[in-house]
Backbone as JSON Lines, residues from 0, in Angstrom:
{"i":0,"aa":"X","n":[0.85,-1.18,0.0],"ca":[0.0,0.0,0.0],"c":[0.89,1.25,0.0]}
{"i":1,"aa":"X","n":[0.35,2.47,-0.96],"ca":[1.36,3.31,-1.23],"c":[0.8,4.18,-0.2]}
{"i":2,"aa":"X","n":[1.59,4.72,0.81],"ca":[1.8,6.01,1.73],"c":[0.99,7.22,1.05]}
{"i":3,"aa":"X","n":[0.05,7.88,1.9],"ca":[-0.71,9.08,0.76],"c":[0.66,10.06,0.93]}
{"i":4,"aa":"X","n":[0.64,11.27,0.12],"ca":[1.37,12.18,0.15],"c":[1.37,13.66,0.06]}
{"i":5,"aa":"X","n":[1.59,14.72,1.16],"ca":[0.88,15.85,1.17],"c":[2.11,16.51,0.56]}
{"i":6,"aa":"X","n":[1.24,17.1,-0.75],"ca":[1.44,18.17,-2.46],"c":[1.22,19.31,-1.5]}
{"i":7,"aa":"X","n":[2.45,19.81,-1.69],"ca":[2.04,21.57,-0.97],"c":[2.09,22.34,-1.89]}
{"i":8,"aa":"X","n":[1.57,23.52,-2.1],"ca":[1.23,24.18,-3.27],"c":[2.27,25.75,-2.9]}
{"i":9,"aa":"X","n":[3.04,25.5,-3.32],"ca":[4.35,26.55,-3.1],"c":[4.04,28.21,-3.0]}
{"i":10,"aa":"X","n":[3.35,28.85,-4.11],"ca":[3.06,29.87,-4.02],"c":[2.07,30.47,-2.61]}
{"i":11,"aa":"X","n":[1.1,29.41,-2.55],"ca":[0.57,29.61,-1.29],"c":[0.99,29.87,-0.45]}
{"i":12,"aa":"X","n":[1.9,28.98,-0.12],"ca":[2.66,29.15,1.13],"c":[3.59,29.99,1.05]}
{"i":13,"aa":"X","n":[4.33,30.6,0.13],"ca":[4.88,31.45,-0.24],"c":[4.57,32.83,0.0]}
{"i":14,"aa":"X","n":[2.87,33.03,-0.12],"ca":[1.9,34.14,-0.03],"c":[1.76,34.06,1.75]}
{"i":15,"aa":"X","n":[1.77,32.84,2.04],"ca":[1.45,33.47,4.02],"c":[2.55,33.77,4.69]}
{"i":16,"aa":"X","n":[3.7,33.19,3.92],"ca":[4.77,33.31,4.96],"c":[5.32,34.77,4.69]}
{"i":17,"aa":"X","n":[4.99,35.49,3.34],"ca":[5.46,37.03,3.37],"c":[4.38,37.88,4.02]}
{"i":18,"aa":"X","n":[2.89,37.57,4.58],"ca":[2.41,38.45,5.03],"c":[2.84,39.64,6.29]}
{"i":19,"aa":"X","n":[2.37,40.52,6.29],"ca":[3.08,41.52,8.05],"c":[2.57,40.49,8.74]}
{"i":20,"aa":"X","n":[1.5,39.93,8.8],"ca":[1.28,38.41,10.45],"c":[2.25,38.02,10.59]}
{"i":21,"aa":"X","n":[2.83,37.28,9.81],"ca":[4.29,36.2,9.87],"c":[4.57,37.54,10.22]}
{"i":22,"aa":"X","n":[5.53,37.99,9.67],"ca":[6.59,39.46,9.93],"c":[6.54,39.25,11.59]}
{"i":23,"aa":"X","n":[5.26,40.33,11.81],"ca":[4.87,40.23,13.63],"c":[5.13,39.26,14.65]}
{"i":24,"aa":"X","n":[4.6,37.8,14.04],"ca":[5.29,36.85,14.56],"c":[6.52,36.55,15.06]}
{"i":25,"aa":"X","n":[7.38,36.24,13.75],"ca":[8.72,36.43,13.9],"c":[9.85,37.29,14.67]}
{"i":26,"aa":"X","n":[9.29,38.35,14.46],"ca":[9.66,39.64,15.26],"c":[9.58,39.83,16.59]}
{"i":27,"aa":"X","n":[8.27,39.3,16.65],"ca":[8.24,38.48,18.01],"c":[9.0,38.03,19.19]}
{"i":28,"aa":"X","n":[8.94,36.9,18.25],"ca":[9.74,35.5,18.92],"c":[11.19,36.08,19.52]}
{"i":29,"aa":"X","n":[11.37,36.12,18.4],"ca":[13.19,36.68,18.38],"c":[13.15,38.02,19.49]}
{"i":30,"aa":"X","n":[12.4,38.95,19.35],"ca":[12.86,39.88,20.12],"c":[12.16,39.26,21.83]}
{"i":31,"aa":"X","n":[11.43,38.31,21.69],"ca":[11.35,37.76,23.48],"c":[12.33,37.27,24.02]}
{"i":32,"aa":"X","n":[13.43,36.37,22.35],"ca":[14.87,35.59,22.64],"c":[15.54,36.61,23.27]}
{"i":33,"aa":"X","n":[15.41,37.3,22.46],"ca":[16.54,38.66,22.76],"c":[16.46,39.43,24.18]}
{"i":34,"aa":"X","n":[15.08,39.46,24.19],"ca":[14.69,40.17,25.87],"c":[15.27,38.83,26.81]}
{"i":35,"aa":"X","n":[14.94,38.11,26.91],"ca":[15.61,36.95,28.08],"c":[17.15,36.93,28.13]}
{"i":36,"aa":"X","n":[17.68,36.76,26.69],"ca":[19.64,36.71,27.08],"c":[19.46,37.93,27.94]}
{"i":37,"aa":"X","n":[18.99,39.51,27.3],"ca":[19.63,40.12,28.42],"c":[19.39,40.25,29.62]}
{"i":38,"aa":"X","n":[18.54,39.42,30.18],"ca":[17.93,39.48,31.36],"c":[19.02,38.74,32.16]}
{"i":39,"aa":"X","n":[19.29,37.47,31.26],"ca":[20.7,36.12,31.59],"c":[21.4,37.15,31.92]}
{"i":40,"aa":"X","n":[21.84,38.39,31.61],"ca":[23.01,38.49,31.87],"c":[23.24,40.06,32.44]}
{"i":41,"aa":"X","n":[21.65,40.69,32.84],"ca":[21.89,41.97,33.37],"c":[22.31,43.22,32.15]}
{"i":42,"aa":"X","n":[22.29,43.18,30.9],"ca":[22.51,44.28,29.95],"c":[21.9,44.01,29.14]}
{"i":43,"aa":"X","n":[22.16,45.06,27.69],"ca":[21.38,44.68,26.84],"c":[22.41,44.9,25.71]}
{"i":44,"aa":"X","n":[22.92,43.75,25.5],"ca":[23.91,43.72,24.52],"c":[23.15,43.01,23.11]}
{"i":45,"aa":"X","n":[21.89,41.74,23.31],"ca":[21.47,40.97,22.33],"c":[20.79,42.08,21.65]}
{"i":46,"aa":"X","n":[20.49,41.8,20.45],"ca":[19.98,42.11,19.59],"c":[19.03,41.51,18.62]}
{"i":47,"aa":"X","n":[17.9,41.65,18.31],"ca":[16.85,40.45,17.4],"c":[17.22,41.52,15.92]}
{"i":48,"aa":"X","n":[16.87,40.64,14.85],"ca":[16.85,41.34,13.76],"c":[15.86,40.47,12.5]}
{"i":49,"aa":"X","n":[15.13,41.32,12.04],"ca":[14.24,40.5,11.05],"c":[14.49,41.02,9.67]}
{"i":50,"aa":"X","n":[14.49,39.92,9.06],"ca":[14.33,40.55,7.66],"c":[13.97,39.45,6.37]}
{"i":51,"aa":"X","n":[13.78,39.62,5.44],"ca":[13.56,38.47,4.23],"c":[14.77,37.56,3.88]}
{"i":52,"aa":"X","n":[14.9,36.35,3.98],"ca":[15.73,35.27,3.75],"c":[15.61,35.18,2.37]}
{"i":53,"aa":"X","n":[16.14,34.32,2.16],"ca":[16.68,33.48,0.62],"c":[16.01,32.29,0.58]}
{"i":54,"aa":"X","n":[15.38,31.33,1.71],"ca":[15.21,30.27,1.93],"c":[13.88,30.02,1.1]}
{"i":55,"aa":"X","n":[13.34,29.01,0.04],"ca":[12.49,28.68,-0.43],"c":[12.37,30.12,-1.07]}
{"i":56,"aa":"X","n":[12.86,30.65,-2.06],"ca":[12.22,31.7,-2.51],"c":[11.75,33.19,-2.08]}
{"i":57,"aa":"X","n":[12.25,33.14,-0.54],"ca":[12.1,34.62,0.44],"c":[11.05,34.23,1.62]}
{"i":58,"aa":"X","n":[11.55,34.49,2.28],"ca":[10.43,34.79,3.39],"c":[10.8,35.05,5.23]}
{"i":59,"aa":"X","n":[10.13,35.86,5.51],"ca":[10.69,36.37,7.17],"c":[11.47,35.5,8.19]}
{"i":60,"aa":"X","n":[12.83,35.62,8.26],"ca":[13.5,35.14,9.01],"c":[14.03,36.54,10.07]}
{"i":61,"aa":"X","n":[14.53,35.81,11.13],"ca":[15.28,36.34,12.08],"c":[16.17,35.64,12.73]}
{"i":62,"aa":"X","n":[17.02,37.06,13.68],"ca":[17.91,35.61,14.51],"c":[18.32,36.89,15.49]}
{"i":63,"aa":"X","n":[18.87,36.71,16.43],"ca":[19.19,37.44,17.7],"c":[20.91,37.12,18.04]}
{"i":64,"aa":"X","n":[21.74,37.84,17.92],"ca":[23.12,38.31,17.95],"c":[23.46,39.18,19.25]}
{"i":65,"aa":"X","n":[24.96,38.92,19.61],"ca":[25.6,39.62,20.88],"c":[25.95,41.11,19.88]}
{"i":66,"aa":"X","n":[26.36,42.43,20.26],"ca":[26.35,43.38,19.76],"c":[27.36,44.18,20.86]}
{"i":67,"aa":"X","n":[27.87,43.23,21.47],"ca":[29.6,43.62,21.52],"c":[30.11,42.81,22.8]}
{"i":68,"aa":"X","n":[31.44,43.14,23.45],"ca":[31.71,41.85,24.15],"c":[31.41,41.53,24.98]}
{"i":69,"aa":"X","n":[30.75,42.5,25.78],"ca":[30.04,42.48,27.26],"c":[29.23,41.03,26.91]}
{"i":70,"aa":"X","n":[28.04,41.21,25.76],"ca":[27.3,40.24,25.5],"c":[27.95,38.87,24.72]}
{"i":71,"aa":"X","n":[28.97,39.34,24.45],"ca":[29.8,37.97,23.55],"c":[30.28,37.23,24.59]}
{"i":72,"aa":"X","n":[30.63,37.67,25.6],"ca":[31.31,37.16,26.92],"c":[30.41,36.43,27.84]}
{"i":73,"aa":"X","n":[29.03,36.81,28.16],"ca":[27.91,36.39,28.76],"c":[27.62,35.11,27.64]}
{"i":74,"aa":"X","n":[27.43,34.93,26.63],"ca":[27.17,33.79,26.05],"c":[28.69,32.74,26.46]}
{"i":75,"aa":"X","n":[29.47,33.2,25.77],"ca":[30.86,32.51,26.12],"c":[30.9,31.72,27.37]}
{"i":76,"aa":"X","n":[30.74,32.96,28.43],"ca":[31.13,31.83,29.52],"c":[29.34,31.98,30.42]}
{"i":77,"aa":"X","n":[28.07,32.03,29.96],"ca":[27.13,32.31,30.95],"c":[26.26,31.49,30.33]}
{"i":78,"aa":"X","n":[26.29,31.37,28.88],"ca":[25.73,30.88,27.72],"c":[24.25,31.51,27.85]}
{"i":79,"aa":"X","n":[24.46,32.73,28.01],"ca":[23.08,33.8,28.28],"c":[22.18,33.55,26.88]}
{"i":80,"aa":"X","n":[22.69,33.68,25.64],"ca":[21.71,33.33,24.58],"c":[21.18,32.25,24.26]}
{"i":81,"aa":"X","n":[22.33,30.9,24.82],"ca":[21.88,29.74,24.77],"c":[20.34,29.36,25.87]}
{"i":82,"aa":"X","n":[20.48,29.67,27.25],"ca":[19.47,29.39,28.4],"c":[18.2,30.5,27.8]}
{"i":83,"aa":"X","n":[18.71,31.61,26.64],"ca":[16.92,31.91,26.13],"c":[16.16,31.75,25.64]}
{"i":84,"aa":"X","n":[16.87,30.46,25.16],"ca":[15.8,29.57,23.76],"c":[15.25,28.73,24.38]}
{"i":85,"aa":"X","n":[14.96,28.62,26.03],"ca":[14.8,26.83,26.9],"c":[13.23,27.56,27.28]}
């Protein structure tokens, strides 16, 4: 018996994942990541950043970065960005 198989229809999904919802979402997330490292570590060195990827054709990615060594150092040895993703 052949396994059914879910056909995703690319543009579609293509069309929700560029809406401002996603955007908001994303923006989100990342900037709550970002609020907790600095909480890990008493400053506000993290940083969230959103913008359009490359991935599948474009669509809202982010990611949250140290933004100098105070915060490079708190991950290093506190792993402040790591304990904000838990």
């Amino acid at each position: 018996m052949k396994k059914p198989r879910i056909e995703f229809i690319s543009p579609g999904f293509k069309a929700i994942l560029n809406t401002e919802e996603i955007h908001n979402v994303v923006e989100e997330v990342a900037q709550h990541i970002a609020d907790n490292a600095n909480s890990n570590y008493g400053g506000d060195g993290f940083k969230a950043t959103t913008k359009v990827g490359g991935y599948g054709g474009g669509r809202w990615i982010a990611f949250v970065g140290s933004t100098d060594e105070d915060s490079l150092k708190a991950e290093s040895e506190e792993s402040a960005l790591t304990r904000a993703l838990s």
